[in-house]
VOPAGU-2260 file (C-alpha; in pm, 1 decimal, decimal comma):
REM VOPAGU-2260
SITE   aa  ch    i         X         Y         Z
SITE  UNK   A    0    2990,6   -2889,3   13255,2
SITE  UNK   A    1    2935,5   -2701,4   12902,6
SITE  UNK   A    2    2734,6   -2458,1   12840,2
SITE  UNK   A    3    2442,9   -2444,9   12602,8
SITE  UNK   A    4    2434,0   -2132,9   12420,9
SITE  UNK   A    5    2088,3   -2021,9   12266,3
SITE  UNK   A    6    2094,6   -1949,3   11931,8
SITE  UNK   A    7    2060,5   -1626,9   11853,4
SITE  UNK   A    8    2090,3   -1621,1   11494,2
SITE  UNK   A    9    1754,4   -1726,6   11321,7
SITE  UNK   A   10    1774,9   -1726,2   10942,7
SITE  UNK   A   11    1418,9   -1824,9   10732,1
SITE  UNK   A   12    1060,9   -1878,7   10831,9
SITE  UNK   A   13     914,2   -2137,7   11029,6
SITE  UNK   A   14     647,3   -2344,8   10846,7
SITE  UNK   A   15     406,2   -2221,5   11092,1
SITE  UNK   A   16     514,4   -1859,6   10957,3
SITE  UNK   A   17     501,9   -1919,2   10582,1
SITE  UNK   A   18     176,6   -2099,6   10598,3
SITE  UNK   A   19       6,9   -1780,9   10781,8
SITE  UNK   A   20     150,0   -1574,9   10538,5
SITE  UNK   A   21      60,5   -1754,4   10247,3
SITE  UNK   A   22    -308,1   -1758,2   10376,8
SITE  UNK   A   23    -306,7   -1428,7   10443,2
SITE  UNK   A   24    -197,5   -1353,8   10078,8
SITE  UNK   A   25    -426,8   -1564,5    9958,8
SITE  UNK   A   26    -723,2   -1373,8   10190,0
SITE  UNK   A   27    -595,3   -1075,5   10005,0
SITE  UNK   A   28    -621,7   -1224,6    9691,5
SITE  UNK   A   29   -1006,6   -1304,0    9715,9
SITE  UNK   A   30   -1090,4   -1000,9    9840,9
SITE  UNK   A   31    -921,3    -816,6    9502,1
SITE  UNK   A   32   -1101,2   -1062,6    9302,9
SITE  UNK   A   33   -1384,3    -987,1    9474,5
SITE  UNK   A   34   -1365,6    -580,2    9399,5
SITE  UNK   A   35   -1270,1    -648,0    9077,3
SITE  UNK   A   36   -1574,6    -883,7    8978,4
SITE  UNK   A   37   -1791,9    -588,8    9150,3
SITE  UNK   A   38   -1613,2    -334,3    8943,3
SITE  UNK   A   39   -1659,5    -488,5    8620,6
SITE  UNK   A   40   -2002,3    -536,3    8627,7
SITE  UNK   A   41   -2047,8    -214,6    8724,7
SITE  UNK   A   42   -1886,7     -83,7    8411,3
SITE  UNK   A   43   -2074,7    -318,2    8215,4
SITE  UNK   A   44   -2435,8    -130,7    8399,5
SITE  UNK   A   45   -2278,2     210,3    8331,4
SITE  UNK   A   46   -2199,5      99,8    7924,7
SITE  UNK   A   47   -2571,7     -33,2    7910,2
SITE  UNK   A   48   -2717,8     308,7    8094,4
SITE  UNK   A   49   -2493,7     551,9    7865,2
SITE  UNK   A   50   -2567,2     375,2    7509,2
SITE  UNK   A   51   -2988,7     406,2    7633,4
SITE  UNK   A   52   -2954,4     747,4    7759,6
SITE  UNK   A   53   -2786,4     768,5    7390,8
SITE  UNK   A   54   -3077,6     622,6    7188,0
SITE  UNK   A   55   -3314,3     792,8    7400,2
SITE  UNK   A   56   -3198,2    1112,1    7342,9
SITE  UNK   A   57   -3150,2    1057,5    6982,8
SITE  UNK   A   58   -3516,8     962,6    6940,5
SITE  UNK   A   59   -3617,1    1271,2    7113,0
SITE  UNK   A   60   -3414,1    1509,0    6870,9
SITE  UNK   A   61   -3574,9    1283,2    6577,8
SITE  UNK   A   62   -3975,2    1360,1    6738,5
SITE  UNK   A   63   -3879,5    1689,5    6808,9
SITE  UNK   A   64   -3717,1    1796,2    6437,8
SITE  UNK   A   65   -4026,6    1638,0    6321,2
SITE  UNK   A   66   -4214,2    1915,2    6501,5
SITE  UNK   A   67   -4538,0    1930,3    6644,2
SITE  UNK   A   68   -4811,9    1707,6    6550,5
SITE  UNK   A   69   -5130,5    1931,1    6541,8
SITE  UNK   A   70   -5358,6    1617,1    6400,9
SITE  UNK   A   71   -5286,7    1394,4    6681,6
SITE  UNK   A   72   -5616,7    1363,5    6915,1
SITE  UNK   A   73   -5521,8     985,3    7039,6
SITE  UNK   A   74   -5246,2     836,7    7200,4
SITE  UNK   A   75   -4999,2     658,7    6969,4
SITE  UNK   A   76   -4699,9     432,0    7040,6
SITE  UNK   A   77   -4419,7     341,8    6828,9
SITE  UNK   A   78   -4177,4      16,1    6893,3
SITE  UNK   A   79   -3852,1     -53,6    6734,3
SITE  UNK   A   80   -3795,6    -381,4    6878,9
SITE  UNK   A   81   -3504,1    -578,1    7001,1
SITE  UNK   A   82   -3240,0    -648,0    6686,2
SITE  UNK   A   83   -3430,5    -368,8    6441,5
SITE  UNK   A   84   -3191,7     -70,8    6529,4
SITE  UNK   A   85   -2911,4     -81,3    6351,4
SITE  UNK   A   86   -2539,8    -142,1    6547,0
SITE  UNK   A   87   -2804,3    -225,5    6882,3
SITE  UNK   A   88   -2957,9    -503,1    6861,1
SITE  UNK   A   89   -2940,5    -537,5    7243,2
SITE  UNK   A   90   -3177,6    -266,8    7319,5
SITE  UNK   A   91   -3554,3    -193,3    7235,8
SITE  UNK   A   92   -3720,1     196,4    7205,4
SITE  UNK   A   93   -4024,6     258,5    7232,9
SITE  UNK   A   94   -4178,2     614,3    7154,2
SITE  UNK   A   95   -4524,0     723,9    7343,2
SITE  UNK   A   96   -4700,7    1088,9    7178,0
SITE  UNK   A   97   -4985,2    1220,9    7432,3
SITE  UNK   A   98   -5187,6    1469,7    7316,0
SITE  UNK   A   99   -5272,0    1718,0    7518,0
SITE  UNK   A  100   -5077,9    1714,0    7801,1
SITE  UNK   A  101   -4960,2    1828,9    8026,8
SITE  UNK   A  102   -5235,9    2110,0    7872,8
SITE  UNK   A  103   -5431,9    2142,4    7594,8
SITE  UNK   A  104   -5245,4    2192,0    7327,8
SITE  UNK   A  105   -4931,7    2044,5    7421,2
SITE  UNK   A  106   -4825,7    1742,4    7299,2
SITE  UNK   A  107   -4603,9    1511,5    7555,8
SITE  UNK   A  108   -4318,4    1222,3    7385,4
SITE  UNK   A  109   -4162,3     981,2    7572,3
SITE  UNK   A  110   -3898,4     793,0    7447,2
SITE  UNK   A  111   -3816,9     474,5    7617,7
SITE  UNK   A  112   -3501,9     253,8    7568,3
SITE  UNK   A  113   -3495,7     -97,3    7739,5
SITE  UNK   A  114   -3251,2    -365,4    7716,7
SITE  UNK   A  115   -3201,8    -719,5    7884,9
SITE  UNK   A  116   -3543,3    -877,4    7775,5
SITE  UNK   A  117   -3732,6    -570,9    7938,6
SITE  UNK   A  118   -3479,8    -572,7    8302,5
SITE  UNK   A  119   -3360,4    -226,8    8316,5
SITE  UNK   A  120   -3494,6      76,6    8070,6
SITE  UNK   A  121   -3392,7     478,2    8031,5
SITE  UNK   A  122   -3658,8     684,3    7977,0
SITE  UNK   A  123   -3658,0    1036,2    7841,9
SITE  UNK   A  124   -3946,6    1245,5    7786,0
SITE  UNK   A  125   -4011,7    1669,0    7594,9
SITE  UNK   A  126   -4277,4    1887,1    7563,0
SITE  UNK   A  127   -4444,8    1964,3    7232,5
SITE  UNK   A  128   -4606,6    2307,1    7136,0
SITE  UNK   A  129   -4734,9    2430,5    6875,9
């Protein structure tokens, strides 16, 4: 009677073996994608909320060089609307002067920046005095 002898020697991958690990490569794949769609849109947020916070500010050093308004006894607001500043046409600004607040004799600007049709805005505001 012979003998079988087990082979002991395995060289490759089953088929059962390379089809888990291809799925599980391609799991891992998805997932990167996944992270990486996230990630890019969140860079594309922070881009939009740094270049606003950017105008904003600007606008505020513009009012404020300008210096206080003593004649102003009303309200007044100012647009420069989507496409009419210059290198940003994606973005609109809009500058509020209150007299009289937060006191008499104050004057309060707010400068605010918005962008996708009105969606998401930065708004920066200073204190006037005399």
């Amino acid at each position: 009677m012979s003998r079988m002898c087990p082979v002991t020697n395995h060289k490759g991958l089953t088929l059962l073996e390379a089809v888990i690990a291809m799925a599980l490569f391609f799991v891992a794949v998805l997932a990167f994608a996944g992270v990486t769609v996230t990630a890019s849109k969140g860079a594309a947020t922070s881009k939009h909320l740094t270049i606003a916070a950017t105008l904003a500010q600007d606008k505020v050093e513009q009012v404020k060089n300008a210096g206080y308004n003593a004649g102003l006894t009303a309200p007044t607001e100012t647009m420069e609307a989507y496409g009419s500043i210059p290198d940003f046409p994606l973005y609109q600004r809009v500058v509020e002067m209150q007299p009289s607040r937060p006191v008499p004799g104050l004057l309060t600007a707010t400068v605010t920046v918005s962008w996708a049709d009105d969606r998401h805005s930065v708004t920066v505001s200073t204190i006037l005095a005399p």
